[in-house]
N, C-alpha and C positions, 0 to 999 in steps of 0.2 A: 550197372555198366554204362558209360559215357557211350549217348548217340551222336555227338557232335564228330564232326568232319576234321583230319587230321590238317594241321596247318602245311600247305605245300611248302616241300624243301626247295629253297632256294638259296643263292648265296647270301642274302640278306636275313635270310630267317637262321640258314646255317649259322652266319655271324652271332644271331642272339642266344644258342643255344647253348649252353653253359659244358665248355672241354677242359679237358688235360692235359696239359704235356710234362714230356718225362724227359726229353730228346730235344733239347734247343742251347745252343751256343751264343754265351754276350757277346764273343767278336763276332760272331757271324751277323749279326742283328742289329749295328746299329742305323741309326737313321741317317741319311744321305748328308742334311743339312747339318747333322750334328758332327762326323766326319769331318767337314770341312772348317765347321768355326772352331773343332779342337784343334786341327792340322795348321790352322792359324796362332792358337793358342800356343800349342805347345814349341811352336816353330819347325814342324814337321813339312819339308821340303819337296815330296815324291808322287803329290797326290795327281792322276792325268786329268783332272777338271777341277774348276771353280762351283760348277753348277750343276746344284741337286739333282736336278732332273737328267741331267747326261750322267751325273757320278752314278746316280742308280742303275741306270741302263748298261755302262760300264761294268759295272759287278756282275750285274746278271749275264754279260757279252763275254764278259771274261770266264766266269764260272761254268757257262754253257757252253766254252770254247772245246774241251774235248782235250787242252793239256793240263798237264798236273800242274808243271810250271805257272801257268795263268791264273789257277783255279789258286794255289797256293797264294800267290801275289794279291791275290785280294785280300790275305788277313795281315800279308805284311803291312798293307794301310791299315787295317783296323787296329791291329796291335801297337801299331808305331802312331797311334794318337794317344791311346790307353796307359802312358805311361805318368800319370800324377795322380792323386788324389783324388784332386776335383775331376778327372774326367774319368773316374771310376764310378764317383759316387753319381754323377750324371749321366752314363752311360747305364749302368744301373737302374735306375728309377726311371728312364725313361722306357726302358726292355717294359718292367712292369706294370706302367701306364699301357702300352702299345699292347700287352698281352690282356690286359684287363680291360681295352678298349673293344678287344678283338672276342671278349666272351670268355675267355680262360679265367675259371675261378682257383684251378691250383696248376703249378709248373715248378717243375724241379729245370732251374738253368745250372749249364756247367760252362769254367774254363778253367784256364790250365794259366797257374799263377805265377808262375816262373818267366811266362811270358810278357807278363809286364813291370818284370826288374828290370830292364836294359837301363835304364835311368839311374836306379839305385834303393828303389821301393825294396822296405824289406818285407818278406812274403806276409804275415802277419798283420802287416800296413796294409797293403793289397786285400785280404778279405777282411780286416777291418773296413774299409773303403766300400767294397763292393755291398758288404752287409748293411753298411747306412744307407745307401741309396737305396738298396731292394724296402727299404724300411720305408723310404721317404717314399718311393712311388707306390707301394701299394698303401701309404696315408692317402696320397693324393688322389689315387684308385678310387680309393671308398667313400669321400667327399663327394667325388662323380656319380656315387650310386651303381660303382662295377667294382664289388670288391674282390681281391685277390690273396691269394697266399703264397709265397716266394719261397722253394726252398733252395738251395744250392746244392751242386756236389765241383768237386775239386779234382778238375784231368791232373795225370802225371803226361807227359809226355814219353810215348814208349822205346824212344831213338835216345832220348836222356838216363842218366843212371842216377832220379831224383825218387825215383816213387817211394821209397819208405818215407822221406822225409815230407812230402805232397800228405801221404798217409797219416805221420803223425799230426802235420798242420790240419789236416779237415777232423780226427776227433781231437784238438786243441778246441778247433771252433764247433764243433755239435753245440753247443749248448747255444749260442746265439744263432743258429739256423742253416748251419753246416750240414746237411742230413746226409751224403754220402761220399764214397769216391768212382773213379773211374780210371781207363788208361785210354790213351787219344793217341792220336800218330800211325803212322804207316805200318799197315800191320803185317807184308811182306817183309819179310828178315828180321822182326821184331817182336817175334812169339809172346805172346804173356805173361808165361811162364820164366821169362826174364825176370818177374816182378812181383817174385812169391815172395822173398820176405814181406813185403807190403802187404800181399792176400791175406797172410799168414798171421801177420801183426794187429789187421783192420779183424778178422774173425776173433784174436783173441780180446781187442776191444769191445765186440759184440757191436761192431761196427758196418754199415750196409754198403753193397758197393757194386755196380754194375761196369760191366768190358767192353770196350767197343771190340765186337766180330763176326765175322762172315759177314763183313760190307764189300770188302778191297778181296778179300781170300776168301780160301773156302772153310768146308767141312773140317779141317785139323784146326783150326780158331777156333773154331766154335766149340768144338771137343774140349783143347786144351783150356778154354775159360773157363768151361762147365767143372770138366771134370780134377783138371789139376789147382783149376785157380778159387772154384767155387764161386764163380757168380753167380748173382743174384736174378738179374737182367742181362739181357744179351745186348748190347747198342747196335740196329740194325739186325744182326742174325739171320738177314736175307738169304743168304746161301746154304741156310738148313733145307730150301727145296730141290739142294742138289740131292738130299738123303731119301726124295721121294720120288716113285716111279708113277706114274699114270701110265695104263696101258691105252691102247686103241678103243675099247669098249667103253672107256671110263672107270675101268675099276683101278683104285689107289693101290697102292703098296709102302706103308712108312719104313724105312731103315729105323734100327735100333737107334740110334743119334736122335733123328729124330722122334720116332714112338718116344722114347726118354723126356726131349722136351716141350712133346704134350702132354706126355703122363705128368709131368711133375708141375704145370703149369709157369714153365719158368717164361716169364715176359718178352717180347720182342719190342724193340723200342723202332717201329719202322718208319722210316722218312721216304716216302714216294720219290717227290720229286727232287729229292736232292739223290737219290738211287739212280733215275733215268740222267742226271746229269755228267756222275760221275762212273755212267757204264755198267753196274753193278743189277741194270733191269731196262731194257728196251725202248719201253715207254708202261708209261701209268696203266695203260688195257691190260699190257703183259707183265705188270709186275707181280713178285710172288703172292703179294699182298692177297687177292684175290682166292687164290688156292686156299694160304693160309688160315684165311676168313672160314672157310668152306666147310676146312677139315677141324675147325674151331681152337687154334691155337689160343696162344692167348698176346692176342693181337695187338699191338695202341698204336695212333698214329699223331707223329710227328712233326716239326720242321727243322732240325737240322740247324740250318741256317737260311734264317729269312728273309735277310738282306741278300747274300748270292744267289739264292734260290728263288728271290723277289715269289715267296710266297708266306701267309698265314698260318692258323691251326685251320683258320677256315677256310680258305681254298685248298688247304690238302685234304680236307674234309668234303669240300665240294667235287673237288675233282675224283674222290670216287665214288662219289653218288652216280655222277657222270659218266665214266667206266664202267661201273659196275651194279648202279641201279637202286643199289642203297638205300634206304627209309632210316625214319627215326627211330624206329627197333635198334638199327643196325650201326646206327651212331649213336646212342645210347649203351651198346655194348662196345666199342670200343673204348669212350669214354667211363663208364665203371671199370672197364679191366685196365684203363691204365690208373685209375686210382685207388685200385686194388692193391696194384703194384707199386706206388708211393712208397717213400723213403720214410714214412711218418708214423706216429704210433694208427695200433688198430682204432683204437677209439676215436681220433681224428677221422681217419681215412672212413669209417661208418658215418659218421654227422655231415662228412662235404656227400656220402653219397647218398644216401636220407633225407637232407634236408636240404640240400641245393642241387644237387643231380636230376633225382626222381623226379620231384615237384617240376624241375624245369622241363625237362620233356614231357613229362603226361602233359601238359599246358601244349604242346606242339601235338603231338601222338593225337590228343581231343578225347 
């Protein structure tokens, strides 16, 4: 048994500790200066600054504003740069750089590709496009000595009546790195269950696929994904703590809903601080997150979007150390349950956590 002293966690050491993510969007993420020389590029007219440092504060001022409207208008910049080739495959590879810079040795990104045909990209081009970049930056990754593994999944938009065809597009591409789907969009008046054939079509693929719910709604999201739609993963799932009671003394009480999605270990893809921005949890102390941990869900945590949310895997990792007290045990189990829950075969997802997981925390842990 190791006598040595655990390395104290801090956001620096957080940084080195090798995570997950399951839950990050490429328009949400990219970099300030890169916005603006594509917005140059592309001839993109809309952007409210020149200068990196105010464009980011922007995002984040915007995002933090408390309307939808504002919070929305920051991806109409990000998407209304993202429409060519070259600024996929560079938007791309630089996500993967920044993720592998930040310690993330695997991350499933998603977006939703319909979004950057306004130009006239055919969808196909567009994750051809985005697949060479993730290629390019986790080469460039592993040169640096931070290597990474990139997989994608591919939103529908749930206000669109695209998603079988989003469906077929992502198992078209499974085999160059495609590993799942999703559905994205406003999920008041836009049930999921809109978009069974899709469900329906990805299961008989033997196809993986996680639902954004109970971020914006409640408890029927979450039902309806699990139970009608069959997901895999919950995106967010936050509002499964409406199914649990706490009394005064401390003793729990889970609803069936949720008893169901502990018993079956089905994932929560949680995003703190992208939660507290968009109202969906108070602040970071009182987010469900904590509870969930508690009663041992099967927790991972997230960024969302890292640009609006001007935050990391590792500041959302730091800042619940901070809240909630946290050790390396305890970021160590987040990070295996969300690579548990990876889009990837089992034999992969055993060797990243075997052989790059474990080793890296026992080194921290001492």
């Amino acid at each position: 048994m190791s006598t040595s002293n655990p390395v104290p966690v801090t956001p620096e050491t957080v940084r080195a500790a090798p995570k997950v993510l399951l839950h990050d969007h490429l328009d949400g993420g990219l970099r300030p200066a890169t916005v603006i020389e594509l917005a140059d590029a592309v001839g993109y007219p809309d952007l409210p600054t020149q200068d990196p440092a105010e464009l980011r504060t922007w995002f984040r001022t915007a995002a933090d504003s408390g309307s939808l409207v504002r919070y929305l208008e920051t991806f109409a910049h990000t998407c209304g740069v993202m429409q060519t080739q070259d600024a996929l495959v560079r938007v791309a590879a630089e996500c993967a750089e920044d993720l592998a810079a930040d310690g993330v040795v695997y991350a499933e990104v998603r977006y939703a590709p319909e979004l950057f045909s306004e130009r006239g990209l055919h969808l196909d081009t567009i994750v051809a496009a985005v697949q060479e970049g993730f290629r390019q930056g986790e080469a460039r990754a592993r040169e640096q000595g931070r290597p990474i593994r990139i997989g994608t999944l591919l939103c529908a938009m749930r206000q669109n009546a695209r998603s079988l065809e989003i469906a077929e597009l992502a198992v078209r591409h499974r085999d160059s790195g495609v590993v799942g789907f999703d559905i994205a969009g406003p999920e008041a008046g836009f049930p999921p269950t809109r978009n069974l054939d899709a469900f329906e079509y990805l299961r008989q693929q033997n196809a993986h696929f996680t639902i954004h719910a109970g971020e914006a709604f409640g408890l029927p999201s979450i039902w309806e994904a699990i139970q009608h739609c069959g997901a895999e993963r919950l995106g967010h799932g936050v509002r499964i703590v409406d199914d649990i009671k706490v009394d005064e003394d401390g003793t729990i009480h889970l609803g069936r809903l949720a008893s169901y999605v502990r018993d079956r270990r089905i994932p929560l893809e949680m995003c703190p601080s992208s939660n507290v921005q968009t109202g969906a949890a108070p602040s970071i102390a009182e987010h469900p997150i904590g509870l969930l941990t508690k009663l041992r869900f099967r927790v991972t945590v997230n960024t969302d979007n890292r640009l609006m949310s001007g935050c990391s895997p590792s500041s959302e990792m730091s800042a619940l150390v901070d809240a909630f007290g946290y050790d390396w045990a305890d970021l160590q189990w987040f990070t295996i349950n969300a690579m548990k829950s990876a889009f990837i075969g089992f034999d992969e997802r055993l060797a990243i956590i075997n052989e790059i997981i474990k080793p890296g925390y026992a080194k921290l842990i001492g």
